[in-house]
DOKOLVEX-126082 format. One line per field, with one value per residue: x, y, z of N, C-alpha, C in turn; residue number from 1. Coordinates in nm, 4 decimals, decimal comma. Layout:
N
n.c1 [X:...] $
n.c2 [Y:...] $
n.c3 [Z:...] $
ca.c1 [X:...] $
ca.c2 [Y:...] $
ca.c3 [Z:...] $
c.c1 [X:...] $
c.c2 [Y:...] $
c.c3 [Z:...] $
num [NUM:...] $
//
This chain:
213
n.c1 [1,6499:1,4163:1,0480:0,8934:0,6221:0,6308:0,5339:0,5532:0,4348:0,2229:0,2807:0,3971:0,4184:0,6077:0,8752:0,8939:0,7174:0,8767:1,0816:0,9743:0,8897:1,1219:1,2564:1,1082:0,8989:0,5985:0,3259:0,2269:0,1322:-0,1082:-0,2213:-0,5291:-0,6408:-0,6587:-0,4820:-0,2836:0,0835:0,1129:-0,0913:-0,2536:-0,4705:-0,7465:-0,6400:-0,3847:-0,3446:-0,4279:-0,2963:-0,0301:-0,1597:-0,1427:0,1146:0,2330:0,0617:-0,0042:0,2177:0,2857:0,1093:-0,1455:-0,2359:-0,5206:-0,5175:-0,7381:-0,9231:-1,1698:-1,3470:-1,6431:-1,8182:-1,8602:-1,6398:-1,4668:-1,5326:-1,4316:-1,1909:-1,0824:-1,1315:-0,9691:-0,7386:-0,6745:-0,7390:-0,6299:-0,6936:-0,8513:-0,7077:-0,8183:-0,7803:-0,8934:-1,1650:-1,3239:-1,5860:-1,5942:-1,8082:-1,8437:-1,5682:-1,7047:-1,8781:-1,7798:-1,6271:-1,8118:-1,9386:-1,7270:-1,6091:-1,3293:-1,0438:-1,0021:-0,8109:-0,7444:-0,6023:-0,4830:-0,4267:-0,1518:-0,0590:-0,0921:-0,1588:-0,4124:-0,5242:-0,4118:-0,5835:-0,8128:-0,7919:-0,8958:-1,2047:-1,2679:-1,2546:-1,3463:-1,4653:-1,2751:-0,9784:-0,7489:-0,5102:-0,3616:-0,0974:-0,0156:0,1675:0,0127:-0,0755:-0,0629:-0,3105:-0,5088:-0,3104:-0,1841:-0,3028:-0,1104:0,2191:0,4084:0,6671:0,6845:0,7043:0,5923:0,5742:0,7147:0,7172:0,4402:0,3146:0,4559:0,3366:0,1131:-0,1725:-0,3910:-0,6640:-0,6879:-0,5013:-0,1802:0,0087:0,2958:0,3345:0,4680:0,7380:0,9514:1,2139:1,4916:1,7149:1,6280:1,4489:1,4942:1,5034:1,2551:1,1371:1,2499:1,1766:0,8764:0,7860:0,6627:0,4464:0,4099:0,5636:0,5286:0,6319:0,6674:0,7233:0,9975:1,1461:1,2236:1,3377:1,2386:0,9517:0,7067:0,8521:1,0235:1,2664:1,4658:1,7318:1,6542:1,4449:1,5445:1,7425:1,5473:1,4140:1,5976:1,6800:1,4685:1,4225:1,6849:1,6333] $
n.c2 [1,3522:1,1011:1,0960:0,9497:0,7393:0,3830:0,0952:-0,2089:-0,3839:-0,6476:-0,9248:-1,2229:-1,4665:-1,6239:-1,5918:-1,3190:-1,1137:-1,1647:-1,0436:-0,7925:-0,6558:-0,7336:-0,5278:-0,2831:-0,1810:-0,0063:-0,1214:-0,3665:-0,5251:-0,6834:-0,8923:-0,9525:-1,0157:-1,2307:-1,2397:-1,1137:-1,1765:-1,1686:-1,2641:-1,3556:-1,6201:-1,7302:-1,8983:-1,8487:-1,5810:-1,5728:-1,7581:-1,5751:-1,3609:-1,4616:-1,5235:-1,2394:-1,1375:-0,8568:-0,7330:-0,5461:-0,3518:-0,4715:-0,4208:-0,4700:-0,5388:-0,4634:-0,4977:-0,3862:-0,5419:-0,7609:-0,7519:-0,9789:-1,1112:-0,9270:-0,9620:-1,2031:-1,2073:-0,9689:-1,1378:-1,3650:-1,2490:-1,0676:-0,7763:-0,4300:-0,2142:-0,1018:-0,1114:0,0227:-0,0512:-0,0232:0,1086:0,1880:0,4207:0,7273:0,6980:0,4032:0,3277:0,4888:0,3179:0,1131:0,1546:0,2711:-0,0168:-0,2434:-0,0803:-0,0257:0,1749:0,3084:0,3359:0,4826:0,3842:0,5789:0,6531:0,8053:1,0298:1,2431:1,5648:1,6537:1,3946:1,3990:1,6291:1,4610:1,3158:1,5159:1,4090:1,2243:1,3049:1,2876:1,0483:0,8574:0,7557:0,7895:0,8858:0,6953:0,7865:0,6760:0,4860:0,5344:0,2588:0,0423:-0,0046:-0,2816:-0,4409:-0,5212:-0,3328:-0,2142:-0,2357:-0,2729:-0,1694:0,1303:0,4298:0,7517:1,0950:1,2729:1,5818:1,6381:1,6353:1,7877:2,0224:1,9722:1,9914:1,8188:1,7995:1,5030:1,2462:1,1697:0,8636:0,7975:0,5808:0,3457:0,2171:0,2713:0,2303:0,1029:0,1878:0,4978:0,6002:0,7803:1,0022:1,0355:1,1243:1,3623:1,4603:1,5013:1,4864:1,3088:1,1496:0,8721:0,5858:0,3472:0,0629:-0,2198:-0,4281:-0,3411:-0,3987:-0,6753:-0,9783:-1,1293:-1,1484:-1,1588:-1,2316:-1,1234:-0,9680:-0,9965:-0,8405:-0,6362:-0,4796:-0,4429:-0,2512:-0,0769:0,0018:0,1480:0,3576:0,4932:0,6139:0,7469:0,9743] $
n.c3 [0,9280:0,8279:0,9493:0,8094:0,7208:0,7059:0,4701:0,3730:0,0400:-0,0691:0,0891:0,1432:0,2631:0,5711:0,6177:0,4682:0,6359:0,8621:0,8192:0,7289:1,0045:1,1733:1,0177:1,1405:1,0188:0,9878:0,8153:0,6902:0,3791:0,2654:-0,0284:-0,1964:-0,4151:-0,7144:-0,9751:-0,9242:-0,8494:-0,5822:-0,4528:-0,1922:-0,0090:0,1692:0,3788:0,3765:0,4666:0,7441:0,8702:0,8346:0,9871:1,2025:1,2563:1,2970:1,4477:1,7267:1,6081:1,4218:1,1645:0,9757:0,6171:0,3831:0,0890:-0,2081:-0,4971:-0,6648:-0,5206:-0,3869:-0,0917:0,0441:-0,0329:0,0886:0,3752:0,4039:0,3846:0,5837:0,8267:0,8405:0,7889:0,9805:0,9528:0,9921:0,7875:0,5072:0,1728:-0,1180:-0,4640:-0,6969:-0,9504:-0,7188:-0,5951:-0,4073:-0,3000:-0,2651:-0,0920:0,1280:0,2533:0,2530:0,4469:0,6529:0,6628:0,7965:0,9622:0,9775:0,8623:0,5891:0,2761:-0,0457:-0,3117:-0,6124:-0,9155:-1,1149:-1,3441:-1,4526:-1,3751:-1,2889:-1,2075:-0,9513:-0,8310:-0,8152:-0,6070:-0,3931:-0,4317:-0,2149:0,0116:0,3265:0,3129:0,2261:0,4427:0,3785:0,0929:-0,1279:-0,3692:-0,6519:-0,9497:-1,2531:-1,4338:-1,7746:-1,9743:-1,9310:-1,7288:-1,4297:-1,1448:-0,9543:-0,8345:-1,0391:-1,0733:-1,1476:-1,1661:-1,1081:-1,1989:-1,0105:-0,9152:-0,9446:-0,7037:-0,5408:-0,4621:-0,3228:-0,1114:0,0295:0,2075:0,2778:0,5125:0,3270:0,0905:-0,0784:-0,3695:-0,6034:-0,8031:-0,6007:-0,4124:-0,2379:-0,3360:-0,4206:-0,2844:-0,0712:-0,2411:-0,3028:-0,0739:-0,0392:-0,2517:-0,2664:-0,0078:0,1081:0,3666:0,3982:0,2675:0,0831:-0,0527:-0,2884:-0,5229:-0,5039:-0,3395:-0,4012:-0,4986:-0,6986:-0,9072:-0,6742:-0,4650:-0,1715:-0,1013:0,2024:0,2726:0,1241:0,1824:0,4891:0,4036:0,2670:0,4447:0,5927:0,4648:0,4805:0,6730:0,6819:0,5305] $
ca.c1 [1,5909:1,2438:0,9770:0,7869:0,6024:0,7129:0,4308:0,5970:0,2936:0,2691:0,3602:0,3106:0,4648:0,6512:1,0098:0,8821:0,6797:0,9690:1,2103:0,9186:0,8726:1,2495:1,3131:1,0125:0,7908:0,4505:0,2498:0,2524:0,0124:-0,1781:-0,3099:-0,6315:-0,6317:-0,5966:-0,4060:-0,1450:0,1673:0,1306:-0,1968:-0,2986:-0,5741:-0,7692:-0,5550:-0,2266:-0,3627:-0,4799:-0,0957:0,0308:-0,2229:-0,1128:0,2576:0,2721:0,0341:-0,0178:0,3424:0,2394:-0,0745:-0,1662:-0,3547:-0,5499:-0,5411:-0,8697:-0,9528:-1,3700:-1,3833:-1,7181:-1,8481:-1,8074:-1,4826:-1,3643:-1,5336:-1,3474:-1,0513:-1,0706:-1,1772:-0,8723:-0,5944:-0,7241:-0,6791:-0,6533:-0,6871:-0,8417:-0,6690:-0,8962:-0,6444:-0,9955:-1,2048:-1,3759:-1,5710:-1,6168:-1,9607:-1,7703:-1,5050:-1,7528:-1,9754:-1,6963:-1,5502:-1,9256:-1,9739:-1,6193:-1,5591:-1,1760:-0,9402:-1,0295:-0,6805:-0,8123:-0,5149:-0,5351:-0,3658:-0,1318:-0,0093:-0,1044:-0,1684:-0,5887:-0,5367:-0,4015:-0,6813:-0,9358:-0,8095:-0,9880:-1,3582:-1,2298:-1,2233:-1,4906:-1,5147:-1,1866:-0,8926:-0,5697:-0,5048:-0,1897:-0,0416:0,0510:0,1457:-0,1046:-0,0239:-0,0696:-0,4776:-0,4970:-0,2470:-0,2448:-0,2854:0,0022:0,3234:0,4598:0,7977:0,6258:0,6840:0,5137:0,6523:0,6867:0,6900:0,3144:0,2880:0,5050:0,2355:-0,0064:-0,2006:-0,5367:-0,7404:-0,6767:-0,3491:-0,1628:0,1068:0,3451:0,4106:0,4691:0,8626:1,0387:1,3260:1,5932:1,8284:1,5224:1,3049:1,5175:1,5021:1,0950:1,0627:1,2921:1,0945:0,7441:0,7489:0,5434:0,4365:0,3640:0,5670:0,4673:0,6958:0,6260:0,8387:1,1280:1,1955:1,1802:1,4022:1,1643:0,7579:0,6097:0,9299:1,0489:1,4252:1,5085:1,8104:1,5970:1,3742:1,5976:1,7878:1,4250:1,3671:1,7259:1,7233:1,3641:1,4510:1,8124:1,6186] $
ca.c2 [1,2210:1,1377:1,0197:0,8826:0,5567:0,2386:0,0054:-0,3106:-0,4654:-0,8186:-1,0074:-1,3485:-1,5960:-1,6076:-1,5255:-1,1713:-1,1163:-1,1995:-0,9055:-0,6745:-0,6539:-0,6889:-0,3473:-0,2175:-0,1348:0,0082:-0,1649:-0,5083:-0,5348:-0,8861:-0,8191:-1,0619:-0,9834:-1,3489:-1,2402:-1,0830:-1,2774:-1,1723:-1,2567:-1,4692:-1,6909:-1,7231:-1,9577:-1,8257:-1,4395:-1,6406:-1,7928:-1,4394:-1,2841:-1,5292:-1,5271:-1,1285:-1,0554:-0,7524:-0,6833:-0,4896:-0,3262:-0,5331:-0,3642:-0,5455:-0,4738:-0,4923:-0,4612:-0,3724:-0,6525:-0,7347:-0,7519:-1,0780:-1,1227:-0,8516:-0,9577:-1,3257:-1,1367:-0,9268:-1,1879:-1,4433:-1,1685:-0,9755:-0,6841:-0,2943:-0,1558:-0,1777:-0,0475:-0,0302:-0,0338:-0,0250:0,1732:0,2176:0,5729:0,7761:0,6371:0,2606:0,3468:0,5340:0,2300:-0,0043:0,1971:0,2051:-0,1428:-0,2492:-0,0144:0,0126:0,2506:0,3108:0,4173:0,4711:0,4556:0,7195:0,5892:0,9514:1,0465:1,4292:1,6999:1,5940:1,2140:1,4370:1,6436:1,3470:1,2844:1,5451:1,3455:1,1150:1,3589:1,2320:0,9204:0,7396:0,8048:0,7986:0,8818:0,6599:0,8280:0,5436:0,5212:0,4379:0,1384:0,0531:-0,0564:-0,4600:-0,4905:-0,4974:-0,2024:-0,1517:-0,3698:-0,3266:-0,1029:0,2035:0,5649:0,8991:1,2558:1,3053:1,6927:1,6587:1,6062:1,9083:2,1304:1,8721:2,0438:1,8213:1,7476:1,3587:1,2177:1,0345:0,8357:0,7321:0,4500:0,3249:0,2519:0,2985:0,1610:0,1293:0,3379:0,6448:0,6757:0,9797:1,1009:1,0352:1,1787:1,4494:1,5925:1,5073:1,5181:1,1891:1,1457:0,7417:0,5394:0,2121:-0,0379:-0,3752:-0,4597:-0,2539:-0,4544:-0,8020:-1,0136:-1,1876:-1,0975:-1,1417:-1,2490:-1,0819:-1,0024:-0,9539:-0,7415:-0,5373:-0,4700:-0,3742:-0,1655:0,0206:0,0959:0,2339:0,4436:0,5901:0,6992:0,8409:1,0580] $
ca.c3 [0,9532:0,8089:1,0208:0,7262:0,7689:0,6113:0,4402:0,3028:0,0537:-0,1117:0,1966:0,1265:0,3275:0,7100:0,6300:0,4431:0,6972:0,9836:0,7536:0,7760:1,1446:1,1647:0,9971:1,2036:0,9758:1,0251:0,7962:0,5936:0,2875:0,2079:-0,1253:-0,2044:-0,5829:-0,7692:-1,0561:-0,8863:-0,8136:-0,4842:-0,3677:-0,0726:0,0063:0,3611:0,5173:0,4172:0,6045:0,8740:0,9124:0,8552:1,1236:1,3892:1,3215:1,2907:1,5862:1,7228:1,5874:1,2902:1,1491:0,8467:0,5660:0,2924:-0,0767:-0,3002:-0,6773:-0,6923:-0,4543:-0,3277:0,0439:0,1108:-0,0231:0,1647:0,4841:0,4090:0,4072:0,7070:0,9421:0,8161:0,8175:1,0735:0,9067:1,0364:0,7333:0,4259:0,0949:-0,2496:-0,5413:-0,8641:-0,9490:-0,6341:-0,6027:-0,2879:-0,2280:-0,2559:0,0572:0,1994:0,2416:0,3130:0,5590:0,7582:0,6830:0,8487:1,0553:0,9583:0,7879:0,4412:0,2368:-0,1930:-0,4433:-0,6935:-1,0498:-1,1207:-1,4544:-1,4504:-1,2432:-1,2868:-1,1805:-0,7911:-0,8120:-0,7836:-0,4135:-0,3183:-0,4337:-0,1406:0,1518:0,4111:0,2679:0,3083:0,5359:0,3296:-0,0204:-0,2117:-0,5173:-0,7377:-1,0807:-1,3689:-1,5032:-1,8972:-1,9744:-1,9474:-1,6724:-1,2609:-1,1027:-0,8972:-0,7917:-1,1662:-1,0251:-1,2752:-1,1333:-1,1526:-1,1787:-0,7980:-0,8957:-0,9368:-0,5090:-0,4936:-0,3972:-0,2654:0,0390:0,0572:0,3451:0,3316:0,4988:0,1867:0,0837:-0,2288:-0,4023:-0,7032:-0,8476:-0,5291:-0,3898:-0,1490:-0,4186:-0,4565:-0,1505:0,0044:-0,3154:-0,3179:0,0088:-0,0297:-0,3413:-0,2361:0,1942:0,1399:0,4737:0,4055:0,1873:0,0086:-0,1442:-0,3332:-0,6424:-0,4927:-0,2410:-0,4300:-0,6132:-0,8328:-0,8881:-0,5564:-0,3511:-0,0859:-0,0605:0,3524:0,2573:0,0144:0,3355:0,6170:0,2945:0,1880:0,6013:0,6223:0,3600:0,4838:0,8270:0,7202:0,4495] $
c.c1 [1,4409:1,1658:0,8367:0,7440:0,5885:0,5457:0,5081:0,4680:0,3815:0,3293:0,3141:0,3363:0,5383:0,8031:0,9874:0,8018:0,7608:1,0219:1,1013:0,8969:1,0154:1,3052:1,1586:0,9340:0,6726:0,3270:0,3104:0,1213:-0,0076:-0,2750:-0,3963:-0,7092:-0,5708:-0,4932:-0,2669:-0,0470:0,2178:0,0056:-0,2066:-0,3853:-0,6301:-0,6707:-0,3611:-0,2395:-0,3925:-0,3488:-0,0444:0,0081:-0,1446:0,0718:0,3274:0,1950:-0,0109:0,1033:0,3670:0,1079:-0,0587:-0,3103:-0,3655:-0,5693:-0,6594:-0,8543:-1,0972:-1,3461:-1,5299:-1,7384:-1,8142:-1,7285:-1,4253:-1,4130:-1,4461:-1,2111:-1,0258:-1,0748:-1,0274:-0,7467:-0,5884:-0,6927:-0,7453:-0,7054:-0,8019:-0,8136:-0,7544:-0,7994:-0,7421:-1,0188:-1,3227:-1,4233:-1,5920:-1,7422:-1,8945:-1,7512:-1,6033:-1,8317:-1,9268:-1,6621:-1,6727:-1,9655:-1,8415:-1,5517:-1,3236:-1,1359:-0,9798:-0,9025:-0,7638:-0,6793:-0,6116:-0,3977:-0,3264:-0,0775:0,0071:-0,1621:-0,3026:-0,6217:-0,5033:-0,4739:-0,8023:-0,9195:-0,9277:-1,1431:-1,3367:-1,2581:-1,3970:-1,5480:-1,4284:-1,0578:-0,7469:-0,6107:-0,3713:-0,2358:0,0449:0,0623:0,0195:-0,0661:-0,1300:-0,1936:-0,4382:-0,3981:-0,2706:-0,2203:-0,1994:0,1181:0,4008:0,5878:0,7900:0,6434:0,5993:0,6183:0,6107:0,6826:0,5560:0,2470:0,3839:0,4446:0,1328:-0,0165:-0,3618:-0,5516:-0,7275:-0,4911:-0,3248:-0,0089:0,1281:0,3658:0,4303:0,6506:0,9734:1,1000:1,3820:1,6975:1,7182:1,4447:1,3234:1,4867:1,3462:1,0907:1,0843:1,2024:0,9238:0,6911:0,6230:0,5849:0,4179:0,4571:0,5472:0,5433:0,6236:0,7067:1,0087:1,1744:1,2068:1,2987:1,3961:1,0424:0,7665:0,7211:1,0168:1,1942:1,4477:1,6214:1,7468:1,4671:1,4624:1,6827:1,7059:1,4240:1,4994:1,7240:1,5751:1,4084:1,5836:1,7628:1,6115] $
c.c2 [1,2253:1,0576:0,9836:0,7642:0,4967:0,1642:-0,0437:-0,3737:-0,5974:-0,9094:-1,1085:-1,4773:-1,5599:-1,4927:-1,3474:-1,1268:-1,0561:-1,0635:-0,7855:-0,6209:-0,6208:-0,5386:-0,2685:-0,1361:-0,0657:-0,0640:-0,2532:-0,4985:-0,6548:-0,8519:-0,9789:-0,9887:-1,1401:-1,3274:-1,1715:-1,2045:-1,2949:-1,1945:-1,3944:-1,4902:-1,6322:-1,7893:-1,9262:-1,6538:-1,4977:-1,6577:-1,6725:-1,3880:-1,3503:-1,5280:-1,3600:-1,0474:-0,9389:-0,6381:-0,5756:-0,4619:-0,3904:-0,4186:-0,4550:-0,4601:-0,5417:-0,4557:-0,4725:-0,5135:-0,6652:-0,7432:-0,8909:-1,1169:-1,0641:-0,9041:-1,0823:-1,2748:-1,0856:-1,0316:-1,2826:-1,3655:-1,0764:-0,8497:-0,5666:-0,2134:-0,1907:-0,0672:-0,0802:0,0403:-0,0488:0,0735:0,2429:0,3980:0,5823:0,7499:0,5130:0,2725:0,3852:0,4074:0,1048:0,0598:0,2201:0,0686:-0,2299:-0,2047:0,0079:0,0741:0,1979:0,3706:0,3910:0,5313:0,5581:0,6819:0,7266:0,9233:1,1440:1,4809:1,6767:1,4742:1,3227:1,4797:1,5581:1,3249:1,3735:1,4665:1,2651:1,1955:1,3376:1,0874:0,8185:0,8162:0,8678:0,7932:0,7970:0,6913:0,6819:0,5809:0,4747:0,3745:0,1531:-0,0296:-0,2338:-0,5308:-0,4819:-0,3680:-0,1504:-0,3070:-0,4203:-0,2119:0,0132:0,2850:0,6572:1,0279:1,2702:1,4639:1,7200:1,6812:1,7180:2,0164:2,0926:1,9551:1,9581:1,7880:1,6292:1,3577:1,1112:0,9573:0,8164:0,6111:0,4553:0,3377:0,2940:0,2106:0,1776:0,2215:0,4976:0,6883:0,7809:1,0191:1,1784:1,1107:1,3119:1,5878:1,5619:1,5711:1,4077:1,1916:0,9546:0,7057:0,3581:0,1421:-0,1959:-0,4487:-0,4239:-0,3488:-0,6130:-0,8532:-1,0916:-1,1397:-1,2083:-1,2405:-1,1615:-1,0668:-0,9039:-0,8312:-0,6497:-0,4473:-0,3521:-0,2885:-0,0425:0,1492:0,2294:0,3771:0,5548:0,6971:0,7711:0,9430:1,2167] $
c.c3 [0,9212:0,8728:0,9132:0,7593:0,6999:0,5870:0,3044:0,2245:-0,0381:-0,0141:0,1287:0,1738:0,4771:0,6820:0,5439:0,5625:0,8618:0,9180:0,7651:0,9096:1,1852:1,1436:1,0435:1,0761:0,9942:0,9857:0,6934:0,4938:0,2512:0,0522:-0,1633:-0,3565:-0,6709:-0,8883:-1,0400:-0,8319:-0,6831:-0,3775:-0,3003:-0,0856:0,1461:0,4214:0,5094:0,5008:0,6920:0,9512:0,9241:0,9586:1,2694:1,3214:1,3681:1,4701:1,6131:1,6995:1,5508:1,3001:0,9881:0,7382:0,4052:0,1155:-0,1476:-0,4207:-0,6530:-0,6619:-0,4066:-0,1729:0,0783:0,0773:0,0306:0,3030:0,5186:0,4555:0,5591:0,8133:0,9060:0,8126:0,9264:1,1153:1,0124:0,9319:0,5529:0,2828:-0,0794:-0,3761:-0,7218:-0,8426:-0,8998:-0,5820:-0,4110:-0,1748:-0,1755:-0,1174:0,1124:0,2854:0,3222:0,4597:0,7137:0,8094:0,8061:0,9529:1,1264:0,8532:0,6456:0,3650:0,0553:-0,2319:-0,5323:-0,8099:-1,0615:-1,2610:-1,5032:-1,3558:-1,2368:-1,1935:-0,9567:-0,7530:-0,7821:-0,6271:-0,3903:-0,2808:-0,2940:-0,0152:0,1776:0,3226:0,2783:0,4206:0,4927:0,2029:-0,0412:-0,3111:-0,5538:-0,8748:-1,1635:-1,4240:-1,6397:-1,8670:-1,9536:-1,8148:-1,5780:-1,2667:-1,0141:-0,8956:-0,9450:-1,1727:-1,0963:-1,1443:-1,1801:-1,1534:-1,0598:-0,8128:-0,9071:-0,8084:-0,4706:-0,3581:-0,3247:-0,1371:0,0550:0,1453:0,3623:0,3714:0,3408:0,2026:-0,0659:-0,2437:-0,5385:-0,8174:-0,7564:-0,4611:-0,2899:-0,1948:-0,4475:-0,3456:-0,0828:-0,0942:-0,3034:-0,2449:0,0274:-0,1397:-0,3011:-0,1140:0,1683:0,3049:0,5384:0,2557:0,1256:-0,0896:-0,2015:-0,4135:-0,5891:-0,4248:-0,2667:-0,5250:-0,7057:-0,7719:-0,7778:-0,4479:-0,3109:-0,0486:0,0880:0,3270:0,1998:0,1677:0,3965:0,5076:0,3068:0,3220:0,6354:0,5601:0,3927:0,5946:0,7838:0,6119:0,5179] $
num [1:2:3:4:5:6:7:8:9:10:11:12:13:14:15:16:17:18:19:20:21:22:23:24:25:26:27:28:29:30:31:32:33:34:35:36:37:38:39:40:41:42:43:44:45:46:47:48:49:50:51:52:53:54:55:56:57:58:59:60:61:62:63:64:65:66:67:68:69:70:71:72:73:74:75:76:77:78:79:80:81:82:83:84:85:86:87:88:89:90:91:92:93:94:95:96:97:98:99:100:101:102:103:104:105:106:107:108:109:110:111:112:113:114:115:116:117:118:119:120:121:122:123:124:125:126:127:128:129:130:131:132:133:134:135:136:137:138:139:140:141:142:143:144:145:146:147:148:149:150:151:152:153:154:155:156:157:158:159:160:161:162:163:164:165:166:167:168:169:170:171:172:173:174:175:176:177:178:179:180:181:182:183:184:185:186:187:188:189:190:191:192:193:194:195:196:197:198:199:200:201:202:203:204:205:206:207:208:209:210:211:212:213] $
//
């Protein structure tokens, strides 16, 4: 049985929201990125914050956002977390994570055994590393169902806690967890049955399939 922890992202409306909490989740992601097909405004995290509560820990997704878009954010989703998904360096989080005074998590774009090495630049500066894939130049940076060689996290021993994402599913996530020992996993696409909606069965499916890994 794996006691990995669940982080559903792209929430974007009540009833995903309701299915994440449902299959107990740990964390919901609000991503505040306009060109994604999953990004929210202020007043739809605001609606989220108050229907989810202190149900859930919500964590926010960024692209080289600046300060006061992220503080818009935080205060309207009333986030725990905040996740930077550019090309945000160690000074960046570092900065945010004083200014804010919440959880700093820094994707890390993987593609070779170099792209895992970079976590380290991160230690003492944010909290959580995610391994994600690298998506193709011109496009978003995550939430495009794109894997990595999970034997690259084989050997992973760094000083930050991390998690995976990137291409996982309700049909692969034992597999993920079984060859990595992600300790955090991160769905978005997997769990959807069109860009940036939310399939409830695909949910309480993803959660099932984590805990019986």
């Amino acid at each position: 049985m794996s006691s990995a922890k669940i982080k559903i992202c792209g929430i974007s409306d009540g009833a995903a929201m309701d299915a994440v909490i449902e299959a107990r989740a740990d964390y919901a992601g609000l991503v505040f990125f306009p060109p994604s097909p999953r990004h929210v405004g202020s007043e739809q995290a605001a609606r989220l914050a108050e229907r989810s509560g202190t149900r859930i820990a919500r964590v926010g997704l960024f692209v080289d956002a600046d300060d006061a878009a992220i503080a818009e954010a935080v205060a309207a989703g009333r986030l725990d977390a905040l996740q930077l998904h550019g090309s945000e360096t160690p000074e960046r989080a570092a900065q945010l994570r004083g200014r804010f005074g919440l959880q700093v998590w820094k994707a890390i774009a993987v593609a070779s055994a170099g792209d895992v090495d970079r976590a380290a630049h991160y230690a003492g500066a944010a909290d959580l590393v995610l391994f994600d894939a690298k998506t193709p130049k011109g496009t978003l940076p995550g939430g495009m169902g794109l894997s990595f060689d999970w034997s690259l996290l084989a050997a992973y021993r760094g000083a930050l806690p991390w998690g995976l994402a990137g291409g996982i599913n309700p049909a692969n996530v034992a597999e993920a967890i079984g060859r990595t020992r992600a300790p955090l996993v991160d769905v978005s696409s997997g769990v959807e049955s069109a860009a940036g909606v939310k399939d409830a069965s695909k949910i309480a499916a993803f959660a099932k399939a984590v805990r019986a890994a």
